[in-house]
C-alpha positions as CSV (number, residue, x, y, z in Angstrom):
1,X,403.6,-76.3,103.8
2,X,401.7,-78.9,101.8
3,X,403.2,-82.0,100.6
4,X,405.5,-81.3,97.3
5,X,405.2,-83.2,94.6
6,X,401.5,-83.8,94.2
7,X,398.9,-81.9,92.0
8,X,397.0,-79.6,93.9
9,X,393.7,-80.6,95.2
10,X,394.7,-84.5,94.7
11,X,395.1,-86.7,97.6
12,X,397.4,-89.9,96.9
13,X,395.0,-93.0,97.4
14,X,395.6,-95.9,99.6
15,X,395.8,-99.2,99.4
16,X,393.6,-101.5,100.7
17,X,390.2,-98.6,100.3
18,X,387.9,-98.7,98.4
19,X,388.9,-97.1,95.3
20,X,391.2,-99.4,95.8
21,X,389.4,-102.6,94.7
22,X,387.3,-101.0,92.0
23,X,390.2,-100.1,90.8
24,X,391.6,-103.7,90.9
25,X,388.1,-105.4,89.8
26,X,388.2,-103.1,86.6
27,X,391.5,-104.3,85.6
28,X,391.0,-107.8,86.2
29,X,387.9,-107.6,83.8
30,X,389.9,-105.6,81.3
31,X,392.6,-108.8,81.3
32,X,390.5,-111.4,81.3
33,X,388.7,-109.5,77.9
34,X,392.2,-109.0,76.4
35,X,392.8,-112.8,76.9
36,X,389.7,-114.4,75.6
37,X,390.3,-111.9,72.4
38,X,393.9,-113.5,71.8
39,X,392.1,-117.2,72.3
40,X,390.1,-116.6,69.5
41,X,392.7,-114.9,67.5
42,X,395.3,-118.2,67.7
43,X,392.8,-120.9,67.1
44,X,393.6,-123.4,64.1
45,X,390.8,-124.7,61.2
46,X,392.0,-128.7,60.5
47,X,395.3,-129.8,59.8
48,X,394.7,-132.6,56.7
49,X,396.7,-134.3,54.0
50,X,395.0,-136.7,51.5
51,X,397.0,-139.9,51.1
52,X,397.0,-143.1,48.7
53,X,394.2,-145.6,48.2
54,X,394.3,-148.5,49.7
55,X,392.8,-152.3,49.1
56,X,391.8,-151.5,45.4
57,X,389.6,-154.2,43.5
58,X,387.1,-153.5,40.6
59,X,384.7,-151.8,42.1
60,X,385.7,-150.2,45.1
61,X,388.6,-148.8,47.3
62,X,389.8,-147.3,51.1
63,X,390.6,-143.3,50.6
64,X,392.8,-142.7,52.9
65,X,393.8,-139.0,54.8
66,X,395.8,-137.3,57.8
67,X,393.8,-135.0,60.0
68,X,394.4,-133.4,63.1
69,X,391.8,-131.2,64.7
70,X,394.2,-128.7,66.4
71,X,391.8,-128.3,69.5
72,X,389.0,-128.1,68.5
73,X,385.9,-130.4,67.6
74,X,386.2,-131.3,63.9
75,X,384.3,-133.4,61.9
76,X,385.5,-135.0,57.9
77,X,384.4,-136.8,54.8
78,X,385.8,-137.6,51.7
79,X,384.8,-136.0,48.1
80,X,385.3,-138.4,45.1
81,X,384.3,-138.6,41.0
82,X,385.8,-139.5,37.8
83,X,386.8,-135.9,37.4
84,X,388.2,-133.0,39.9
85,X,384.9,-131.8,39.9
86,X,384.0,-135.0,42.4
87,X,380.2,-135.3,42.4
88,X,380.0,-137.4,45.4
89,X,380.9,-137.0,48.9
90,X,381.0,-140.0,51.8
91,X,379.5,-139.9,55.4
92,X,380.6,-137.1,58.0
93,X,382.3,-138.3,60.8
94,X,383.9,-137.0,64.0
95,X,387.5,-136.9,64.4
96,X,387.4,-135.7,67.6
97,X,389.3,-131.9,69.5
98,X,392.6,-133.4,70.4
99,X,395.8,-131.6,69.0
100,X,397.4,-135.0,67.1
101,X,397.4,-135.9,63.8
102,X,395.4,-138.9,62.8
103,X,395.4,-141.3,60.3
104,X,391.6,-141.6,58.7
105,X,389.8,-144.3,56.4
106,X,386.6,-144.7,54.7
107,X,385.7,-147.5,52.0
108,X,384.0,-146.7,48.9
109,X,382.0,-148.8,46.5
110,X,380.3,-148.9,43.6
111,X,383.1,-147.9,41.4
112,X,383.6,-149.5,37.8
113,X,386.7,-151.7,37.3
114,X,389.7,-150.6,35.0
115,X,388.5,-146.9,35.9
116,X,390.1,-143.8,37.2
117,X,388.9,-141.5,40.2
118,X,389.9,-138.6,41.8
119,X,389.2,-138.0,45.5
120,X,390.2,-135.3,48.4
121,X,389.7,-135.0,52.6
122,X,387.7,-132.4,53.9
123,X,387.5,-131.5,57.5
124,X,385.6,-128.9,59.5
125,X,386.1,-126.8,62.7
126,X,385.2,-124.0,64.8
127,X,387.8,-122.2,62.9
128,X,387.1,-123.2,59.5
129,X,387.0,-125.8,56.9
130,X,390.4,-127.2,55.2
131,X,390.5,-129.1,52.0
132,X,393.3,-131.6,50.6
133,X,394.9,-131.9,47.3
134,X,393.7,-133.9,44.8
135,X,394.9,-137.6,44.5
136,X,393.8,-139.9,42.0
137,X,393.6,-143.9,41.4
138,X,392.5,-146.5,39.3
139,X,390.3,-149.9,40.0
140,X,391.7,-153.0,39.0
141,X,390.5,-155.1,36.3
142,X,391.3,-158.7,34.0
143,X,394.5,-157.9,31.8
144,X,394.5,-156.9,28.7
145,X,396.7,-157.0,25.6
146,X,398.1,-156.9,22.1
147,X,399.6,-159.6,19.8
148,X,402.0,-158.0,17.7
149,X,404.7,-159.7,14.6
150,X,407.2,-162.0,15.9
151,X,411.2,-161.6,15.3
152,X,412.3,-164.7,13.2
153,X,415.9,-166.0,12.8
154,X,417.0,-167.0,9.1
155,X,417.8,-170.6,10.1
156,X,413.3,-170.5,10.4
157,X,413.5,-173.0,13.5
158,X,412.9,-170.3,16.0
159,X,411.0,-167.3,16.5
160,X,410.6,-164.4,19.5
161,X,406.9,-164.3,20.1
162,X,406.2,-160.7,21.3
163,X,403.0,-159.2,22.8
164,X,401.4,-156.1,25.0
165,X,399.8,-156.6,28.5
166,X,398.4,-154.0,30.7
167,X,397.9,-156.0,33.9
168,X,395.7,-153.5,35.4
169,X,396.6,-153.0,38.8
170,X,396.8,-156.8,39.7
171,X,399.8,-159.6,39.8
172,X,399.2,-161.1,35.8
173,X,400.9,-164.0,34.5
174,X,401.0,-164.5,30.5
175,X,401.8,-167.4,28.0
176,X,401.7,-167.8,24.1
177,X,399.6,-170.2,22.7
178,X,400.3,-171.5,19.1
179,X,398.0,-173.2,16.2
180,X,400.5,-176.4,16.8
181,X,399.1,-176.7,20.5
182,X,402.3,-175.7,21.9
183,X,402.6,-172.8,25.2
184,X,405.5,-170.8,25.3
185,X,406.6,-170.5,27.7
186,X,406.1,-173.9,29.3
187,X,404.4,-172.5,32.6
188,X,403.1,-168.9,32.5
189,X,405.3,-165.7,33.7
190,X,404.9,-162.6,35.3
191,X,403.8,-159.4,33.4
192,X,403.6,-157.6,36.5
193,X,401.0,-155.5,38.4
194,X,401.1,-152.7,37.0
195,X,398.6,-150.0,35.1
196,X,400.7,-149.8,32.0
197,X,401.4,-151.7,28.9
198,X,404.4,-153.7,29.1
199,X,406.3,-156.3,26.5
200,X,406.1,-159.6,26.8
201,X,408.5,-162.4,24.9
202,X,409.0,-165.8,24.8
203,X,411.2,-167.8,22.3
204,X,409.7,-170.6,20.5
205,X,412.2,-173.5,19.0
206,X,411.5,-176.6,16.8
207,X,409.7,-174.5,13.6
208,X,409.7,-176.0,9.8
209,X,411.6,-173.6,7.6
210,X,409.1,-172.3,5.5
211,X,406.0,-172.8,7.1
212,X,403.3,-170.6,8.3
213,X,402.2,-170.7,12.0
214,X,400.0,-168.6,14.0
215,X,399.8,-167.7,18.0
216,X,398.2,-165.3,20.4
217,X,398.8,-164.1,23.8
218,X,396.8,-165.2,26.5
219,X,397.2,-163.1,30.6
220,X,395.3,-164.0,33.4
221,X,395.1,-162.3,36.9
222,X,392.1,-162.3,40.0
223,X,389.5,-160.3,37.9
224,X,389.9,-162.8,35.2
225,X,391.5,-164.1,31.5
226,X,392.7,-162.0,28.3
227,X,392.8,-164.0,25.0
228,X,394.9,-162.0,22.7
229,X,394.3,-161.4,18.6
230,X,396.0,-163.8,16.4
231,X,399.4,-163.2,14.2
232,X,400.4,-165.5,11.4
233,X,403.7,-165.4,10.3
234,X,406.0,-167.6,8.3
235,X,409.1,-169.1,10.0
236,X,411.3,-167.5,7.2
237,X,411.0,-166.3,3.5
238,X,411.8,-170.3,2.0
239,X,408.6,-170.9,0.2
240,X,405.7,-172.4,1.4
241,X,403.4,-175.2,0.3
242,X,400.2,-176.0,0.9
243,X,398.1,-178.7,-1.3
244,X,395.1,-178.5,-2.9
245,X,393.0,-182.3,-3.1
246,X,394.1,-184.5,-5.6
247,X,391.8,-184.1,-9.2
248,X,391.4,-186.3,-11.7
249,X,393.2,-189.8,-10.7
250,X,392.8,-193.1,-13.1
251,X,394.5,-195.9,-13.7
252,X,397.6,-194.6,-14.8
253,X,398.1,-190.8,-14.6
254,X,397.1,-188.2,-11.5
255,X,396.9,-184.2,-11.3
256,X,398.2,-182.8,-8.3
257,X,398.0,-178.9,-7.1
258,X,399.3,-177.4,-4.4
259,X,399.5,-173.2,-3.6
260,X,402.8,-171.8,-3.3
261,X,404.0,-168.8,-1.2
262,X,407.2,-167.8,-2.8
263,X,407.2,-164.2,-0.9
264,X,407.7,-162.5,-3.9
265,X,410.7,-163.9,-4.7
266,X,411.5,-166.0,-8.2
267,X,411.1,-169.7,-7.8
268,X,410.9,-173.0,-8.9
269,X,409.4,-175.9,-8.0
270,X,408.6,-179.7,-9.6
271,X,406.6,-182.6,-8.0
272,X,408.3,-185.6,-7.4
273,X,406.8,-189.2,-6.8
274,X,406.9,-192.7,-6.8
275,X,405.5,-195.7,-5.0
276,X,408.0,-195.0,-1.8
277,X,408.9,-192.3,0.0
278,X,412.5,-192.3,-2.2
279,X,410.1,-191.1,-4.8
280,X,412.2,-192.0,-7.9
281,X,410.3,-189.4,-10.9
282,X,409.5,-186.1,-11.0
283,X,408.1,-183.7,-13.4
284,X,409.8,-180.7,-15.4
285,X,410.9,-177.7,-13.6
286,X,409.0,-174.4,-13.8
287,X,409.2,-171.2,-13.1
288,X,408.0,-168.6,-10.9
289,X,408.5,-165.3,-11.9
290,X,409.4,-162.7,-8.5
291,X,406.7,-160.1,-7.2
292,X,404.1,-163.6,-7.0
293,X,403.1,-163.8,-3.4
294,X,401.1,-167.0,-3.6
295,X,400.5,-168.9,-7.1
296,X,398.0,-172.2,-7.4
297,X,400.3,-174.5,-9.3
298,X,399.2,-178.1,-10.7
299,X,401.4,-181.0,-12.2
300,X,400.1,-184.3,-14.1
301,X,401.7,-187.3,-13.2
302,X,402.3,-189.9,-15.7
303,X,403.0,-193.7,-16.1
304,X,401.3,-195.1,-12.8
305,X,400.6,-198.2,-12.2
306,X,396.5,-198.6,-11.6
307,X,395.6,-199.6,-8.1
308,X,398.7,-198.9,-6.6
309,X,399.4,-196.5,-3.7
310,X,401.8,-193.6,-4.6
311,X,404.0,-191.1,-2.7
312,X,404.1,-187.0,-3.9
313,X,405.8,-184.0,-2.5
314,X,406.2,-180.9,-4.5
315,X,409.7,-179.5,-4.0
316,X,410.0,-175.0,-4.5
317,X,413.3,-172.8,-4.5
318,X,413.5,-169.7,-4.2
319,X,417.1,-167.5,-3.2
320,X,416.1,-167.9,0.9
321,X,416.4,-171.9,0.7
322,X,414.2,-175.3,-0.3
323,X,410.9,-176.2,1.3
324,X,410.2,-180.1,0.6
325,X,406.5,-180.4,0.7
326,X,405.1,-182.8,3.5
327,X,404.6,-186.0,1.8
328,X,401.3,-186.8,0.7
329,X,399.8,-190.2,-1.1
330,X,397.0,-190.9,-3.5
331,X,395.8,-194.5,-5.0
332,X,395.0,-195.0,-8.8
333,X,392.5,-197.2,-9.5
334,X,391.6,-200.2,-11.0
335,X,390.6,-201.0,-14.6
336,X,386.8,-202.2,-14.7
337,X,385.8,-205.7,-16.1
338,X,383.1,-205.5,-18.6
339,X,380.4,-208.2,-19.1
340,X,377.8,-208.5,-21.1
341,X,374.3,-208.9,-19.4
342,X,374.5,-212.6,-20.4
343,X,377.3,-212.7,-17.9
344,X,379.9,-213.2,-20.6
345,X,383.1,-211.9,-19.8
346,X,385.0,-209.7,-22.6
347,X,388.1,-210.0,-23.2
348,X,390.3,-206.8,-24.3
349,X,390.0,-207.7,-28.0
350,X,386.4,-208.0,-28.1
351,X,385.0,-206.1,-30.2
352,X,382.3,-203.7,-28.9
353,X,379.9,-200.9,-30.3
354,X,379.3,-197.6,-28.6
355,X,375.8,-196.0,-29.8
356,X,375.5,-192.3,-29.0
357,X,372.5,-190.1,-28.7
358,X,372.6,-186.3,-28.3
359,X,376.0,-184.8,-27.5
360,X,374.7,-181.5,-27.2
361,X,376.8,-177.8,-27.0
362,X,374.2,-175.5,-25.5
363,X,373.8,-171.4,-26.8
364,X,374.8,-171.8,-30.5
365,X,371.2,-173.0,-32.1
366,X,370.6,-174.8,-35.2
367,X,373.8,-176.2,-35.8
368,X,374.2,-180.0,-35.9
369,X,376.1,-182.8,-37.3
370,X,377.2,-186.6,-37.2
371,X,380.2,-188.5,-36.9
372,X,380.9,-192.3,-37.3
373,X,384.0,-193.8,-36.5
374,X,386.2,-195.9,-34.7
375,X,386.7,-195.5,-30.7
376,X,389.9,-197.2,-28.4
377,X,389.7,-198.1,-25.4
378,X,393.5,-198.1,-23.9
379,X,394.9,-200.7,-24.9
380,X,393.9,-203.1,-26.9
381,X,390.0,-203.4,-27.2
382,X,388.1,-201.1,-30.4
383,X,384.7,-200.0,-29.7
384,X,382.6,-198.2,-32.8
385,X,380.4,-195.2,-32.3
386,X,377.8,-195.3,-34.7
387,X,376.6,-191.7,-34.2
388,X,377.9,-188.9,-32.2
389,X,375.8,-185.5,-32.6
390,X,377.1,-182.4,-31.6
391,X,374.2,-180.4,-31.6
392,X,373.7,-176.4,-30.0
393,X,370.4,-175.7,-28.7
394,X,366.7,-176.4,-29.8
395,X,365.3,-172.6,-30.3
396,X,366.0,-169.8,-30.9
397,X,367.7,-169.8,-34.4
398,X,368.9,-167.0,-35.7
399,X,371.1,-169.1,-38.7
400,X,369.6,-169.9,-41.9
401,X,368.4,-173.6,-41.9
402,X,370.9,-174.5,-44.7
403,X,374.1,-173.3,-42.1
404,X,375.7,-176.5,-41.4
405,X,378.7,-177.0,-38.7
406,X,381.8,-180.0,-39.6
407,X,383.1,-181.7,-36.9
408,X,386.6,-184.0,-36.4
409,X,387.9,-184.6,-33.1
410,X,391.7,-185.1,-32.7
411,X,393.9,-186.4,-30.0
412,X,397.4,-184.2,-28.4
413,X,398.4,-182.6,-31.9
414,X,396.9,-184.7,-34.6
415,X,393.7,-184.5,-36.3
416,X,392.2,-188.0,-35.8
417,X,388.2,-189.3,-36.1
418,X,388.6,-191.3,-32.9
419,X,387.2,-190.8,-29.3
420,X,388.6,-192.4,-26.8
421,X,386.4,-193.8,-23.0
422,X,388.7,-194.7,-20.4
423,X,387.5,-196.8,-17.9
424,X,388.6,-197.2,-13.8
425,X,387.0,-198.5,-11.2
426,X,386.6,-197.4,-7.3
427,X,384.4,-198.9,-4.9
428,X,381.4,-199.6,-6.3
429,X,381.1,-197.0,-9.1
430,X,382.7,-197.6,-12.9
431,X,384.3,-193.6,-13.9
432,X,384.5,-193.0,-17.5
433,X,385.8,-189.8,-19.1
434,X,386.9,-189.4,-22.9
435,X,390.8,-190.1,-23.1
436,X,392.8,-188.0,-24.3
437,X,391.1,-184.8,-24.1
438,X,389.7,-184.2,-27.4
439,X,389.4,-181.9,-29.9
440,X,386.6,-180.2,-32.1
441,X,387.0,-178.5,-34.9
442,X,384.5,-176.9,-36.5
443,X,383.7,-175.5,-40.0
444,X,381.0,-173.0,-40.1
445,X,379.2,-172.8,-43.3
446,X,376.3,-170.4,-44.4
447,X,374.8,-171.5,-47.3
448,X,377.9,-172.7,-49.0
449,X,380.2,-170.3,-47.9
450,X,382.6,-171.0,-44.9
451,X,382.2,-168.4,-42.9
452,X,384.6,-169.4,-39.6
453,X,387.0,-172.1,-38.1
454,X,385.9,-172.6,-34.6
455,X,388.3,-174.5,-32.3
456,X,387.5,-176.2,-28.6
457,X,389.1,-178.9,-26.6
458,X,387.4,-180.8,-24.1
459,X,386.6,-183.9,-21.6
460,X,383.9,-185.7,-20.9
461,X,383.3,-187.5,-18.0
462,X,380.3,-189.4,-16.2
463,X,379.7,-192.3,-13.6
464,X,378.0,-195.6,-14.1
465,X,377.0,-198.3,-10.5
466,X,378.6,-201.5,-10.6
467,X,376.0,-204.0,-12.2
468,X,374.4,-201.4,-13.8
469,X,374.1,-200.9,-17.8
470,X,376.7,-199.2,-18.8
471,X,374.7,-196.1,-20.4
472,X,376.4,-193.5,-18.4
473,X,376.0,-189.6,-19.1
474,X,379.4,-187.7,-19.7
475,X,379.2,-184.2,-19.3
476,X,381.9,-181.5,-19.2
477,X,382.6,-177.9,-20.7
478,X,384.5,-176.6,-24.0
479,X,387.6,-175.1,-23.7
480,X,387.7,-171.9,-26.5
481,X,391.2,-172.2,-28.7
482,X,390.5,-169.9,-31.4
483,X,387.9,-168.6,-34.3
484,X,386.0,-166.0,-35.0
485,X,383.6,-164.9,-31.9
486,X,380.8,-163.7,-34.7
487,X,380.1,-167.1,-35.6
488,X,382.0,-169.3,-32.5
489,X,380.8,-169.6,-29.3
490,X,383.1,-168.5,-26.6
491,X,383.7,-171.4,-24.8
492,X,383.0,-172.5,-21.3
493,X,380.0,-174.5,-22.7
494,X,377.8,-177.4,-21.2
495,X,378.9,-180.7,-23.2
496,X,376.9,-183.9,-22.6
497,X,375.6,-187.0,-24.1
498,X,374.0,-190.3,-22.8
499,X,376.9,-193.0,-24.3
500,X,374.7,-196.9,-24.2
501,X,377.8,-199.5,-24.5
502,X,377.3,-202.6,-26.3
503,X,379.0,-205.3,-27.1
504,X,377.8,-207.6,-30.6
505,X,374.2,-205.5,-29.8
506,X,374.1,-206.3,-26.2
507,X,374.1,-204.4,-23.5
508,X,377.2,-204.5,-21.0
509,X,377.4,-204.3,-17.2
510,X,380.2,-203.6,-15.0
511,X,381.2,-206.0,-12.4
């Protein structure tokens, strides 16, 4: 019988022939196919993870990344812009086949300060090409900042000067500096390092109630200096004073001025003076009504002694407290001495003549008159002025030739035909001006019918050299107190005249 088991007409083959190692050569080709086919199938594109910048300044940075190649030969750069769209990409370099994660650099430039950029890894391998996220940074810069309003305590000797700096990525120190020439604080402090705004304080002691200051914040780092915008503030709502130069000072009187912030609030304020700092006079009260932020005041002062030094201060209330004015001082100044060019000295009671030509009132045309009367000098000597003519304009006449205009002049309330020259000297120059302020008043006449009462005050004034002639020009304006418009000018008039002193019909000098 045949062997059982087996297919008919197949022989079991044996080891060790040779079907036996085609057999065995087949397979081993078949494995080694299989195995090269799983290779392929397990192999890893790049590992990476974009990290941080590094060593930031203005215009550049390191951009920093992990990579690792997983096995194979891989090769990475760095894409970077202002945007995630990049725009610019750095060198490709090798990072090698190994299977460990590595920590990779490469240092940009070029870059503008105080800016943002985004940036990501990209690596390459056999297996494929791996990107990493997006990361973004910001170049340092110089500081930069913001003044802003101070907080001020109702006592107005200390404020909390308050500012903005951004120190833009690098260690920034900051101070306050004020109009007074005072830092706060003493030595500069930190703001930081970072990219955002931050507040800054300091606290400033020593202020005068009531007066106005002004600082600014100043921050310096390595890229450079910030100098902030300037705040004004007041150091509380007492009012504040500020004087204007002293106007018209003579022998024995003085206008001040001064402007006066009252913050809106009703107040009242009155000069005082005298020839110490004890003062010892002041003027009349007045008042300030509220809603007035800042109102120009002025105050005459009175009774002074000429050539004598004087102390002022102008006082103001108002419901937050007093501000006493700094003190300021003025001189008055001396009477002149008048000699005649003979070199005759005149005494108060000599008598002297004043001779007038042309006192002329510009814009009203053909209208003209005299007057002769008797002038006073203060006190003591009388001086005549044979002809004063007040006379508007030369051309132009549009009156009828017979119009005629009346003139008196009258001192404070009373209707009187004087005119009174002042004299003072300073230096080497002899002031005159018409003392008091006087007064015209005019009667306008056409034909013989009055046709308007025209009102005006005014001063004149003028300056004459020592040793000179006295035959100074006084000029000044009118000053418009009532009458009809139709036939008055308005005021605010030119008013001058060339005055030629005398004294018996000689001339006079000043020494």
């Amino acid at each position: 019988m045949g062997a059982k088991g087996y297919v008919r007409g197949e022989s079991m083959p044996r080891l060790g022939g040779s079907g036996s190692r085609f057999f065995l050569a087949t397979l081993l080709v078949a494995l080694l196919a299989i195995g090269a086919t799983a290779s392929s199938a397990f192999a890893l594109s790049p590992s990476v993870a974009t990290q941080p910048a590094s060593g930031l300044t203005e215009t550049g940075a390191n951009l920093n990344a992990l990579v690792n190649p997983n096995g194979l030969e891989t090769k990475m750069y760095f894409e970077y812009g202002p945007t995630t769209s990049y725009g610019t990409k750095t060198s490709e370099v090798s990072v090698g086949s190994g299977s460990t994660t590595l920590e990779k650099s490469q240092t940009i430039g070029s870059l503008t300060k105080n800016s943002t950029y985004h940036y990501r890894v990209v690596a390459s391998n056999s297996s494929g090409t791996s990107f990493g996220s997006d990361v973004a940074f910001t170049t340092v810069g110089a500081p930069e900042g913001l003044t802003i309003g101070p907080e001020t305590f109702a006592n107005g000797e200390e404020a909390i000067l308050r500012a903005f700096i951004d120190p833009n990525g690098q260690a920034t120190t900051y101070q306050f500096e004020m109009n007074t020439g005072v830092k706060v604080p003493a030595s500069p402090e930190s703001a930081g390092s970072g990219y955002n705004a931050v507040l800054v304080t300091a606290k400033v002691t020593g202020l005068t109630p009531g007066t106005e200051y002004s600082y600014a914040v100043t921050a310096t780092n390595a890229s450079g200096k910030f100098g902030g915008n300037t705040i004004s503030f007041f150091s509380n709502n007492v009012p504040n004073v500020s004087y204007y130069p002293v106007s018209g000072v003579w022998r024995s009187k003085a206008t001040v001025g001064a402007l006066v912030n009252t913050h809106e609030l009703a107040t009242t304020y009155y000069v005082e003076y005298g020839t110490t700092t004890s003062y010892g006079s002041k003027t009349a009260a007045k008042e300030i009504p509220a809603g007035s932020a800042s109102v120009a005041v002025s105050e005459l002062l009175s009774g002074l002694k000429e050539n004598s030094e004087y102390h002022y201060r102008l006082v103001a209330t108002n419901s937050a407290g007093t501000t006493n004015g700094k003190d300021q001082t003025l001189t008055t100044l001396a009477s002149v001495t008048l000699y005649t060019t003979g070199g005759t000295e005149l005494k108060k009671a000599a008598a002297l003549k004043a001779f007038s030509n042309s006192v002329e009132i510009a814009g009203r045309p053909c209208s003209e008159s005299e007057f002769s009367g008797e002038l006073e000098e203060q006190p003591g000597a009388r001086q005549r002025v044979t002809a004063i003519k007040m006379q508007s304009g030369a051309t132009g006449c549009t009156w009828k030739p017979e119009s005629s205009l009346t003139v008196k002049y009258r001192a404070g309330t009373q209707f009187k035909e004087t005119l009174g020259l002042e004299f003072a000297k300073k230096g080497s120059e002899v002031l005159l001006r018409t003392s008091p302020e006087y007064h015209v008043a005019a009667d306008v006449y056409l034909g013989a019918g009055k046709v308007a009462e025209c009102e005006y005050n005014f001063t004149l004034s003028g300056t004459a050299k020592t040793g000179e002639t006295l035959s100074p020009i006084l000029a000044g304006k009118t000053e418009y107190i009532k009458g009809s418009l139709a036939w008055c000018p308005p005021g605010n008039e030119n008013v001058a005249g060339i005055f030629a002193i005398t004294s018996e019909g000689k001339a006079l000098q000043a020494k």
